[in-house]
Backbone as numpy.savetxt, mean C-alpha at the origin, in Angstrom:
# Nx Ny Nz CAx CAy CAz Cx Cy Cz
5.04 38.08 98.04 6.22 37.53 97.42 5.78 36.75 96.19
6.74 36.96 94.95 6.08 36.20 94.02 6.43 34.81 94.08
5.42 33.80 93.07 5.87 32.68 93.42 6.93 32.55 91.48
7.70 31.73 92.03 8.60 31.01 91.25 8.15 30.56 89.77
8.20 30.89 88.38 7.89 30.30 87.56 7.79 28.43 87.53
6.78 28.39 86.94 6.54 26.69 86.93 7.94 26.13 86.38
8.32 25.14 86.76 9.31 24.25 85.51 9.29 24.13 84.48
10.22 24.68 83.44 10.08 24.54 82.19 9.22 25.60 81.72
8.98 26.52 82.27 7.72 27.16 81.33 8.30 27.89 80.24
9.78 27.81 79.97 10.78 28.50 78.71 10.64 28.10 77.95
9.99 26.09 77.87 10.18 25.43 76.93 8.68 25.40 76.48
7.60 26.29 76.98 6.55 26.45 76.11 6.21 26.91 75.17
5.58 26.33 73.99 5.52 27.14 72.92 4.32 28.51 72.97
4.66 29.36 72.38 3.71 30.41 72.63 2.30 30.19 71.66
1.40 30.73 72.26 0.42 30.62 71.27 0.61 30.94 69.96
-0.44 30.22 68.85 -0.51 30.15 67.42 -0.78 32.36 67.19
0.01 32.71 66.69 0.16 33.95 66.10 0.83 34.95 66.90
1.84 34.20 67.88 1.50 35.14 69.22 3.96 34.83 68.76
4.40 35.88 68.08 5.87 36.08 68.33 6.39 34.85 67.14
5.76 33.90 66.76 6.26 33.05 65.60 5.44 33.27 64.20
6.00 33.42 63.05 5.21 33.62 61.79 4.25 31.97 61.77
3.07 32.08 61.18 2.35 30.78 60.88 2.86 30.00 59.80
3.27 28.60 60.04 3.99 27.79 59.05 3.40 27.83 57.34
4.56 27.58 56.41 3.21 27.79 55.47 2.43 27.05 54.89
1.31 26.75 53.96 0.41 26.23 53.67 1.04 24.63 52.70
1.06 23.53 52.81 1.26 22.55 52.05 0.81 22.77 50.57
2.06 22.70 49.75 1.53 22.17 48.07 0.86 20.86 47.91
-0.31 21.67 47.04 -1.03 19.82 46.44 0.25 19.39 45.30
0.28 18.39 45.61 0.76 17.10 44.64 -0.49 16.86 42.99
-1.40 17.71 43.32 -2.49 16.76 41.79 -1.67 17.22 40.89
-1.51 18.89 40.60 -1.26 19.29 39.32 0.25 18.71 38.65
1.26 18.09 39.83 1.98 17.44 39.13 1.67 16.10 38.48
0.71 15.51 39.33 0.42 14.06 39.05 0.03 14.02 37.75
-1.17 15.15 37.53 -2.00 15.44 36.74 -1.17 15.60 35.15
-0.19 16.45 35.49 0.83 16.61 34.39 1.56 15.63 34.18
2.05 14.82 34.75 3.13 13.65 34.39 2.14 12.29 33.76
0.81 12.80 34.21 -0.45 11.01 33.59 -0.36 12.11 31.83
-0.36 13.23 31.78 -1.09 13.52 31.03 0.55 13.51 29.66
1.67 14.09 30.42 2.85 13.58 29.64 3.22 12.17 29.24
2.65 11.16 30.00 2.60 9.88 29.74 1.89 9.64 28.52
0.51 10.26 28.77 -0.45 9.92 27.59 -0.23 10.40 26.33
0.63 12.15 25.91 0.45 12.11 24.63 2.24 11.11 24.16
2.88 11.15 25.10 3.99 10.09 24.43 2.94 8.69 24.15
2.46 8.12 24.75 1.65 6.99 24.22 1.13 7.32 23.09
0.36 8.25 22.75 -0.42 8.49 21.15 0.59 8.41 20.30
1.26 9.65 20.35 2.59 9.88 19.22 3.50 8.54 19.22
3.79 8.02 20.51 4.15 6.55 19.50 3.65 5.52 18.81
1.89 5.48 19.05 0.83 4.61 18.37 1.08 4.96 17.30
0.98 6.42 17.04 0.93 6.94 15.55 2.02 6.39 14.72
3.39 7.03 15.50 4.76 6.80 14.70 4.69 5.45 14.23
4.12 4.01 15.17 4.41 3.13 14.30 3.24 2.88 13.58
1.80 3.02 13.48 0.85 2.88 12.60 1.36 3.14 11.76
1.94 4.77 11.44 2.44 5.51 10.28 3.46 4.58 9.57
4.97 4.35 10.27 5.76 3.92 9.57 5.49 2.27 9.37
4.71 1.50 10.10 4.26 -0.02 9.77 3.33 0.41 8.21
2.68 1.16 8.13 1.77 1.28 6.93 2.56 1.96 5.81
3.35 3.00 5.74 4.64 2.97 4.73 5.78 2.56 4.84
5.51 0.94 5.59 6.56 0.48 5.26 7.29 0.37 3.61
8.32 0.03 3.30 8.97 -0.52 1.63 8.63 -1.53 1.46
7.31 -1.71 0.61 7.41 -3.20 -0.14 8.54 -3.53 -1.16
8.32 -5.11 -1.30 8.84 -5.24 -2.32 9.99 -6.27 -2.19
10.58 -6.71 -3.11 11.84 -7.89 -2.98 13.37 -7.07 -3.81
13.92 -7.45 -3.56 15.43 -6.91 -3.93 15.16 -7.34 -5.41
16.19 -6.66 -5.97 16.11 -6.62 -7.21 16.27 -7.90 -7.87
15.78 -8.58 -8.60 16.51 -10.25 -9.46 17.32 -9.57 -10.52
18.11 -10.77 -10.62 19.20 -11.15 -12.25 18.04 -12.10 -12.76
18.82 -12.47 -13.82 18.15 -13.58 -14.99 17.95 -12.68 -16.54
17.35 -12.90 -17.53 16.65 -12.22 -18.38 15.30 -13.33 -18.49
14.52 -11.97 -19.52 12.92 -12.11 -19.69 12.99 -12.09 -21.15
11.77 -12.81 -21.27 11.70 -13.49 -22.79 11.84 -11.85 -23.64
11.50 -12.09 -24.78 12.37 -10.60 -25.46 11.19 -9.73 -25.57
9.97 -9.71 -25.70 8.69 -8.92 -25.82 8.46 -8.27 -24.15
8.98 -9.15 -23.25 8.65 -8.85 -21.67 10.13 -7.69 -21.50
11.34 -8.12 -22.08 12.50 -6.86 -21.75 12.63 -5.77 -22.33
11.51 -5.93 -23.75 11.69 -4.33 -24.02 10.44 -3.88 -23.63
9.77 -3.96 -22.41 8.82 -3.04 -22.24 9.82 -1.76 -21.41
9.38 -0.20 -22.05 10.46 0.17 -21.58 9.85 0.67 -19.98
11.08 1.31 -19.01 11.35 1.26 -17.71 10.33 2.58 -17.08
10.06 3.37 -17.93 8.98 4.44 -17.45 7.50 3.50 -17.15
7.24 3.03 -18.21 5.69 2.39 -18.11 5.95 1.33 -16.78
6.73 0.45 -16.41 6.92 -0.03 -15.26 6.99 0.18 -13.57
7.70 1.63 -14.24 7.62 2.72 -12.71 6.35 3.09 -12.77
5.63 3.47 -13.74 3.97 4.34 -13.46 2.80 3.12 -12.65
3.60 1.79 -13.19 2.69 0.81 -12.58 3.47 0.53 -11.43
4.78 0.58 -11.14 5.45 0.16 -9.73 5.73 -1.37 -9.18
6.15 -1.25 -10.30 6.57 -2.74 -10.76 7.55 -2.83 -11.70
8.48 -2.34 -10.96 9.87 -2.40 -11.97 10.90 -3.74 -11.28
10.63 -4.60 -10.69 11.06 -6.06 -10.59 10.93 -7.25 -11.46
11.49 -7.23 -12.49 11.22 -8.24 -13.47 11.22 -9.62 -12.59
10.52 -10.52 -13.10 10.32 -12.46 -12.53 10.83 -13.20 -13.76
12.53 -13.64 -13.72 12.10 -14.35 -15.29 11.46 -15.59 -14.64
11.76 -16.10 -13.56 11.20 -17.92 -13.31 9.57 -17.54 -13.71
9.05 -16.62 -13.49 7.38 -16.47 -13.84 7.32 -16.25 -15.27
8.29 -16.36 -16.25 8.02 -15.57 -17.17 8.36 -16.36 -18.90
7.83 -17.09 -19.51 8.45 -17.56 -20.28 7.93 -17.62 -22.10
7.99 -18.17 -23.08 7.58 -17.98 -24.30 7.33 -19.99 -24.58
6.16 -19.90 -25.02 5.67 -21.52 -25.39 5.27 -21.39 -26.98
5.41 -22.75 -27.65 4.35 -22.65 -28.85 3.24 -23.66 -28.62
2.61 -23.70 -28.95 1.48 -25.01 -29.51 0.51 -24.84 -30.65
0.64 -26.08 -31.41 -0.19 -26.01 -32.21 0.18 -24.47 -33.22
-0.36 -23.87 -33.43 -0.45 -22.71 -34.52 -0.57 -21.61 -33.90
-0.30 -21.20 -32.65 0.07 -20.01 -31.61 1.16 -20.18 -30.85
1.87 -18.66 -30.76 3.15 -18.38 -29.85 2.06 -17.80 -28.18
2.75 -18.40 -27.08 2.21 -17.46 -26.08 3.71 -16.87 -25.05
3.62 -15.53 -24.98 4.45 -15.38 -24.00 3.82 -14.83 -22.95
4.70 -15.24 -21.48 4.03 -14.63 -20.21 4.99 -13.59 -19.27
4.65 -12.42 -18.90 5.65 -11.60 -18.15 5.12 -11.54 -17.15
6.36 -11.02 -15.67 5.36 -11.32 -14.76 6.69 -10.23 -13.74
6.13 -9.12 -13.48 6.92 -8.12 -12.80 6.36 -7.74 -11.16
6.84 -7.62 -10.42 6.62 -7.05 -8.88 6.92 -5.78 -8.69
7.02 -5.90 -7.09 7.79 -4.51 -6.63 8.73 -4.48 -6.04
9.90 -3.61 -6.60 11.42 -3.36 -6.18 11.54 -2.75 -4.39
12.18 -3.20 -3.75 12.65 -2.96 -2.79 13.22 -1.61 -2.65
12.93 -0.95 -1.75 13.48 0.55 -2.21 12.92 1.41 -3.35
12.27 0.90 -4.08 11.82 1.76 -5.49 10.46 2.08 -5.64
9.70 1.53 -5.58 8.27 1.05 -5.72 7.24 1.46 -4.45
7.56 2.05 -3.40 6.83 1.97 -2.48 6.14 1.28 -1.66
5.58 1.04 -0.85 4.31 0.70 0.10 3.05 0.26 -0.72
2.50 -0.60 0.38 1.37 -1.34 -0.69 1.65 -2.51 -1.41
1.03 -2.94 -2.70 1.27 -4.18 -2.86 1.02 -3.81 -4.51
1.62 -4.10 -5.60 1.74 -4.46 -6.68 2.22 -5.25 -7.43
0.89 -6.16 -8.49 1.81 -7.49 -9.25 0.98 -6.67 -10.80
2.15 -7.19 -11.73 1.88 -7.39 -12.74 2.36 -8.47 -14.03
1.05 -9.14 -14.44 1.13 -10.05 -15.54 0.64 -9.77 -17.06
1.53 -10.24 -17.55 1.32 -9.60 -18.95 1.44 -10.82 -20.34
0.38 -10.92 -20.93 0.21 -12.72 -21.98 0.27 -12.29 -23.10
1.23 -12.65 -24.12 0.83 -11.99 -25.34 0.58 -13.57 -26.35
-0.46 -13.39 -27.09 -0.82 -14.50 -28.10 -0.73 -14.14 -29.17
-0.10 -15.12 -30.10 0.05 -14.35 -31.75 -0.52 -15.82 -32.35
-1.65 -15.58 -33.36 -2.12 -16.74 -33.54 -3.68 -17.01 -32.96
-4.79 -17.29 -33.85 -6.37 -17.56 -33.14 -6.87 -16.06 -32.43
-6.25 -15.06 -32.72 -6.46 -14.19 -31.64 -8.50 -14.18 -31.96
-8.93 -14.30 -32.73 -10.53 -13.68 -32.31 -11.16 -14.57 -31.40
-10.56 -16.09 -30.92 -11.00 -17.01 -30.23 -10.53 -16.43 -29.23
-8.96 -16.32 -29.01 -8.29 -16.26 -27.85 -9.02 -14.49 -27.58
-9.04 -13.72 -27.70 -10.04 -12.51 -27.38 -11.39 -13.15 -26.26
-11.92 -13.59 -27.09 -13.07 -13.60 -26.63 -13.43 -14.56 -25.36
-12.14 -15.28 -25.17 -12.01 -16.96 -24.55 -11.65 -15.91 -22.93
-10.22 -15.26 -23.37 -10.15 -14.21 -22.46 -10.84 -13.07 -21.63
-11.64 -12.37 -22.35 -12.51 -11.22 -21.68 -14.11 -12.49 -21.23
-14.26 -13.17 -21.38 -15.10 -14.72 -20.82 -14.33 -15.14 -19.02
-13.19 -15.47 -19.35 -12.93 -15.81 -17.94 -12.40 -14.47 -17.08
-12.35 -13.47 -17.42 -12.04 -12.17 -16.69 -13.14 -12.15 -16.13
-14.42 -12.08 -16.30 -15.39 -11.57 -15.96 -16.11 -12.86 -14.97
-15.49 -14.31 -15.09 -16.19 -15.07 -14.07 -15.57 -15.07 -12.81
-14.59 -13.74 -12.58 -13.73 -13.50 -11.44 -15.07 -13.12 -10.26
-14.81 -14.16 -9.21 -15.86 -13.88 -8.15 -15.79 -13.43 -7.14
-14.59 -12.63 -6.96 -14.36 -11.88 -5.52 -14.66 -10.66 -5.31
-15.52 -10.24 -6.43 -16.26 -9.00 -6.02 -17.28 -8.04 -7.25
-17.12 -7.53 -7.30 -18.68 -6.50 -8.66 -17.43 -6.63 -9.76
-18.17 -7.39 -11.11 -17.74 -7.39 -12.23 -18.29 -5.75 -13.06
-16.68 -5.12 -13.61 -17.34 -3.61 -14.08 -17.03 -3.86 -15.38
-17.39 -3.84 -16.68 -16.90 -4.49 -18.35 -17.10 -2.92 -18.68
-16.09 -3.08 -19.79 -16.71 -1.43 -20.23 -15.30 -1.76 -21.21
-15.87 -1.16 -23.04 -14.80 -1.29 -23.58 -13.53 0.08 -23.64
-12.49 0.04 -23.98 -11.47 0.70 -23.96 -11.13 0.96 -25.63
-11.27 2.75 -25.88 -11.19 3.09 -27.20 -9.45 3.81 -27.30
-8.90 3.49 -28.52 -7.45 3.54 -28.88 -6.89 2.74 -28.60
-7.02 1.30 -28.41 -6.38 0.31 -28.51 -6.37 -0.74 -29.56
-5.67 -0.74 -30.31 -5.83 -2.11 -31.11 -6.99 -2.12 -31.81
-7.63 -3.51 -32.48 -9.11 -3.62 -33.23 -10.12 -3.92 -32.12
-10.12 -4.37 -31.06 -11.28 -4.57 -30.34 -10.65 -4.34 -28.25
-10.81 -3.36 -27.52 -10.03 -3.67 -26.41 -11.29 -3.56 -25.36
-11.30 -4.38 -24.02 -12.47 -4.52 -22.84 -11.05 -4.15 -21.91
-11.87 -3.88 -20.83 -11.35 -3.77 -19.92 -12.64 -4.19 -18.75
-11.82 -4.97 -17.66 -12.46 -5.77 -16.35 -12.15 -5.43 -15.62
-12.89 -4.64 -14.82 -12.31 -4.58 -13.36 -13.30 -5.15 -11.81
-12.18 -5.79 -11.45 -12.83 -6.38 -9.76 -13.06 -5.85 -8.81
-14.16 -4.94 -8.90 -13.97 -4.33 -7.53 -14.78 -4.92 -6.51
-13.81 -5.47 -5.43 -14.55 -6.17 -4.15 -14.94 -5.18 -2.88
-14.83 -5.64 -1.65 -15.31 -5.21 -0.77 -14.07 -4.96 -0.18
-13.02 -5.58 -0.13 -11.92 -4.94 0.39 -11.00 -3.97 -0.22
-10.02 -3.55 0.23 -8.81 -2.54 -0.97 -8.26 -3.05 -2.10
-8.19 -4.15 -2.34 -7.70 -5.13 -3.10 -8.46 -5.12 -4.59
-8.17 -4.49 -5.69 -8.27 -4.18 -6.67 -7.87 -4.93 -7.82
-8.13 -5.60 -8.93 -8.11 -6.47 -9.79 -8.32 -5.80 -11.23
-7.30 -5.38 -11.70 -8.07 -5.02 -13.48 -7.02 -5.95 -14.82
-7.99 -6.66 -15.40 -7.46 -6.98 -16.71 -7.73 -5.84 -17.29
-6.97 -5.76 -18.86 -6.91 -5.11 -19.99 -6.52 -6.32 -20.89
-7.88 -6.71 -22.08 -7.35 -7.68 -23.46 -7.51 -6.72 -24.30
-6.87 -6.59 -25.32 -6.71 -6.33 -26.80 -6.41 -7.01 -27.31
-6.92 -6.87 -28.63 -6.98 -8.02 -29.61 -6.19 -7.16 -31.33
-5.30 -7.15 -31.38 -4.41 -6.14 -32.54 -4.28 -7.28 -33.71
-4.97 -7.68 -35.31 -4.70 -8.72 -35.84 -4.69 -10.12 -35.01
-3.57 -10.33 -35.45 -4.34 -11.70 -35.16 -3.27 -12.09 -33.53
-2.82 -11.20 -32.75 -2.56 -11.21 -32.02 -3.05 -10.61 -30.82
-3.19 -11.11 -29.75 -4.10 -10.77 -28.11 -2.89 -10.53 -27.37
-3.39 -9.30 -26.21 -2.20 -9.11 -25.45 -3.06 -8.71 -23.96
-3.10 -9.54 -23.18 -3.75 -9.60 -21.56 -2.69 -8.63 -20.70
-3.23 -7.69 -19.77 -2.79 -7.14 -18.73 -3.44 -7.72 -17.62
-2.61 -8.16 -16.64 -3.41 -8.39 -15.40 -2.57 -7.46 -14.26
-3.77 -6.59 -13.66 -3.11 -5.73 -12.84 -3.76 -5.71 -11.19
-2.99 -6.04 -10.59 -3.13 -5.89 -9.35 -2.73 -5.28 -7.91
-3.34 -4.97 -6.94 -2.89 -4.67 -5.73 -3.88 -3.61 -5.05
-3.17 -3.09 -3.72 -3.81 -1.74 -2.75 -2.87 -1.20 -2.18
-3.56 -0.27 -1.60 -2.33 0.54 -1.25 -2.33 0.51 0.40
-1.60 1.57 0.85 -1.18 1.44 2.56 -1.93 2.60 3.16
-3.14 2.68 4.04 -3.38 3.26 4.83 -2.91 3.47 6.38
-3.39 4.37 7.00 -2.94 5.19 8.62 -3.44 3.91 9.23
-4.84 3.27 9.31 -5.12 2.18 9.67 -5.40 0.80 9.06
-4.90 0.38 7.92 -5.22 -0.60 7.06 -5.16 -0.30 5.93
-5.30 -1.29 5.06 -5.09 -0.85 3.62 -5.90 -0.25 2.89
-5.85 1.00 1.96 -7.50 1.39 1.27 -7.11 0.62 -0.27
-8.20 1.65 -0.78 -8.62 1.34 -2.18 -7.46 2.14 -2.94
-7.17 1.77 -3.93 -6.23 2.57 -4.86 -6.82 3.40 -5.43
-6.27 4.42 -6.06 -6.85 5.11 -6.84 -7.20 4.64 -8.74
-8.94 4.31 -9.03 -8.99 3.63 -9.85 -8.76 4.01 -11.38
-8.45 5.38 -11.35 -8.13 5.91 -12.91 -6.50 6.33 -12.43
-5.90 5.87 -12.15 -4.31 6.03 -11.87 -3.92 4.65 -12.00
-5.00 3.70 -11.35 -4.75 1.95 -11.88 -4.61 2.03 -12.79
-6.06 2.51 -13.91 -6.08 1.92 -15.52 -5.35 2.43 -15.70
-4.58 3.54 -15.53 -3.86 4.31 -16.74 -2.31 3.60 -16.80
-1.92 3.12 -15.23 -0.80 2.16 -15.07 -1.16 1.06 -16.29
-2.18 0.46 -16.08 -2.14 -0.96 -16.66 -2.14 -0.60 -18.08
-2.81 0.06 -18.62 -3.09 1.04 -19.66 -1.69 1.07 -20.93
-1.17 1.97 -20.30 0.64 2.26 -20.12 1.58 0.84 -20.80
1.18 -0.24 -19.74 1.96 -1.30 -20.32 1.34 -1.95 -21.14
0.13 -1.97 -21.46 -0.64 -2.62 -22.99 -0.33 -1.89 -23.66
-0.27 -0.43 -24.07 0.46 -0.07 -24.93 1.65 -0.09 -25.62
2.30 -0.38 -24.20 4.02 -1.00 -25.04 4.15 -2.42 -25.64
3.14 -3.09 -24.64 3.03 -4.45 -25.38 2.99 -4.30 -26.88
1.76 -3.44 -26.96 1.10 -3.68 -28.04 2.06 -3.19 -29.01
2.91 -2.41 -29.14 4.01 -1.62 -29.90 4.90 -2.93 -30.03
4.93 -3.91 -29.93 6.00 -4.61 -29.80 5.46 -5.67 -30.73
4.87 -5.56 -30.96 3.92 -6.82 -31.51 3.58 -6.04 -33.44
């Protein structure tokens, strides 16, 4: 006689392969992990960049001023100002003196907000009528005791009766060039300055695109005179 199935033996599971398919194999989790560190990371770069980029071209510059400029500083005309990027006239910087047996006037232009770009540009501009072979020489003398970096002298031909040109080149981006001419008996100083905006800091300007800026507005000076 047979004996009786055990209790419960319905509720046994059958052996591993034996009437049930084998469960299936677990997904790894890395390659998502892996992908979401690695989507994290290039959004981190591309936004380092975006603001390096747009912090370094940012718009220099100040809004435009009112006032007027002594009359040798308002007709310099508006092209030679854009090539230097400095089409912001300063009249409070800017005025006409006499003494003694010389006129001096001083101009003194920035950079326009919106106009001018990124970076940093000033320009000053002295005109002397009167002593000019003193005032020449008194001038291209203290250009050159400028100590913030390699004094470069070298004269400048088509200008006027006698023209030097100084330039500062230091160790940082920051760039420095006078231009004196000396036309009769009148002297006319360029002082030109600034750098420009790099990906990581500021570089060097480009130095024959300087002179030719500063260049530019001694020539109109000098037409005026």
């Amino acid at each position: 006689m047979n004996q009786p199935p055990p209790h419960g033996w319905h509720q046994q599971q059958p052996p591993p392969g034996w009437g049930y398919p084998p469960p299936p194999p677990k997904k790894s989790k890395a390659p998502l992990v892996v992908g979401i560190i690695a989507g994290v990371l290039v959004l981190g770069i591309a936004a380092t960049f975006g603001i390096l980029y747009f912090g370094a071209n940012a718009d220099s510059g100040s809004p435009k001023r009112g006032g007027t400029m002594p009359k040798v500083c308002a007709d310099i005309p508006q092209a030679a100002l854009a090539k230097a990027r400095t089409t912001n006239h300063n009249p409070a910087m800017s005025r006409e003196s006499k003494r003694q047996d010389t006129t001096q006037t001083s101009c003194a232009w920035d950079q326009t907000k919106g106009v001018d770009g990124s970076g940093l540009r000033n320009l000053d501009a002295y005109v002397v009528v009167g002593g000019a072979a003193e005032e020449y020489e008194q001038r291209v003398s203290q250009s050159k005791q400028n100590n913030q970096g390699t004094i470069n002298e070298r004269p400048l031909d088509g200008l006027g009766d006698d023209a030097t040109a100084v330039l500062v080149d230091g160790k940082s981006a920051f760039l420095q060039l006078d231009i004196i001419v000396r036309k009769g008996d009148t002297v006319v100083e360029v002082e030109y300055t600034g750098w420009d905006s790099g990906m990581f800091g500021n570089k060097r300007p480009d130095v024959t695109e300087f002179e030719d800026a500063a260049r530019g507005v001694a020539e109109a000076l000098l037409a005026e005179v």
